[in-house]
C-alpha positions as CSV (number, residue, x, y, z in Angstrom):
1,X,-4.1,-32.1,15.2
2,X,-3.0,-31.6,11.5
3,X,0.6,-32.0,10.6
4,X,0.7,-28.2,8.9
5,X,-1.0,-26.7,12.9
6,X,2.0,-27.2,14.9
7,X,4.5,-25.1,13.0
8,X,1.7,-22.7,12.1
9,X,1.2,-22.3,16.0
10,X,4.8,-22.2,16.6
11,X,5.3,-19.4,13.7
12,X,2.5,-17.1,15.3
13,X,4.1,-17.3,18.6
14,X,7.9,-16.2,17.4
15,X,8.2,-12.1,18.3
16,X,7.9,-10.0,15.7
17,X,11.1,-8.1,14.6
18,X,10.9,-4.6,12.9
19,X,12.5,-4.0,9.4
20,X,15.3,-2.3,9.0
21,X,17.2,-1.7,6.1
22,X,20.7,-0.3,6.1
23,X,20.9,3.4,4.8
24,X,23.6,4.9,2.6
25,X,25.0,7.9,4.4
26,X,26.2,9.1,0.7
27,X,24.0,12.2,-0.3
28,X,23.2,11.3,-3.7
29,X,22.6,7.7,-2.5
30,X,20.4,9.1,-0.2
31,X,18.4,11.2,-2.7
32,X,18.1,7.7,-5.0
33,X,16.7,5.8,-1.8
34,X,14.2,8.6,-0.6
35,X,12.9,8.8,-4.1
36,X,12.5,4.9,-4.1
37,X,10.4,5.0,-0.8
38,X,8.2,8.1,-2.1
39,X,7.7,6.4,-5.5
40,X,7.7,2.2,-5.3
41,X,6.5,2.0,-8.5
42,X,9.4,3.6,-10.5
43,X,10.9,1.4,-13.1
44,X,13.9,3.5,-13.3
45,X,16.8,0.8,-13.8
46,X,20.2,1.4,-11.7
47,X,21.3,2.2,-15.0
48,X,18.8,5.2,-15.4
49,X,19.7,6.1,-11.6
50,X,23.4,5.8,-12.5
51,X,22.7,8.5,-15.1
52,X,20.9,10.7,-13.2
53,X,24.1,10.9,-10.8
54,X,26.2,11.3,-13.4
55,X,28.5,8.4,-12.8
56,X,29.0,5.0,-14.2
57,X,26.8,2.3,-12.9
58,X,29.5,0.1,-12.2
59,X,29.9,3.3,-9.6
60,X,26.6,3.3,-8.4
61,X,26.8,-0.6,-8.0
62,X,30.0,-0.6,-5.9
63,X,28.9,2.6,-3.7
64,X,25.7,1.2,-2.8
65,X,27.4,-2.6,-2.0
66,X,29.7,-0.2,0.3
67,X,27.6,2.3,1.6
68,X,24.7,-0.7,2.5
69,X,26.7,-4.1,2.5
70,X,23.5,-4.6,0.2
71,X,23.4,-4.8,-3.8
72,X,21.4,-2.4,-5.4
73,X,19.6,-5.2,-7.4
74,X,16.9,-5.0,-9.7
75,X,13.4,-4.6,-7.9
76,X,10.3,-7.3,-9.2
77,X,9.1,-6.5,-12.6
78,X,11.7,-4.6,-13.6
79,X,14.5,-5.4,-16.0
80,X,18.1,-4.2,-16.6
């Protein structure tokens, strides 16, 4: 038996656990996270979301980290 086919056999028998992501109960939070899941792709920075709420994205930042317990960090690819 290899030394990498043990934990490989242990891994595929662990249950598999759904995803679940915390979800802001904030409307305008809301509206930011739905358009996120319709459109994964969009390189809108939080400070592009920030302005499309109309608040400060030191706002945004702080409302998300207490609506979620999450940051609302950057996604791959995309920069500040």
């Amino acid at each position: 038996m290899s030394v990498m086919r043990l934990p490989l056999d242990e891994l595929r028998q662990l249950p598999t656990l759904p995803l679940r992501l915390p979800r802001p109960t904030h409307p305008r939070l809301q509206a930011v996270c739905d358009a996120i899941v319709a459109a994964p792709d969009d390189k809108t920075t939080a400070q592009g979301w920030a302005d499309r709420l109309g608040v400060d994205v030191k706002t945004l930042h702080r409302l998300f980290l207490r609506e979620t317990g999450m940051t609302f960090g950057l996604r791959p690819g995309l920069t500040a």
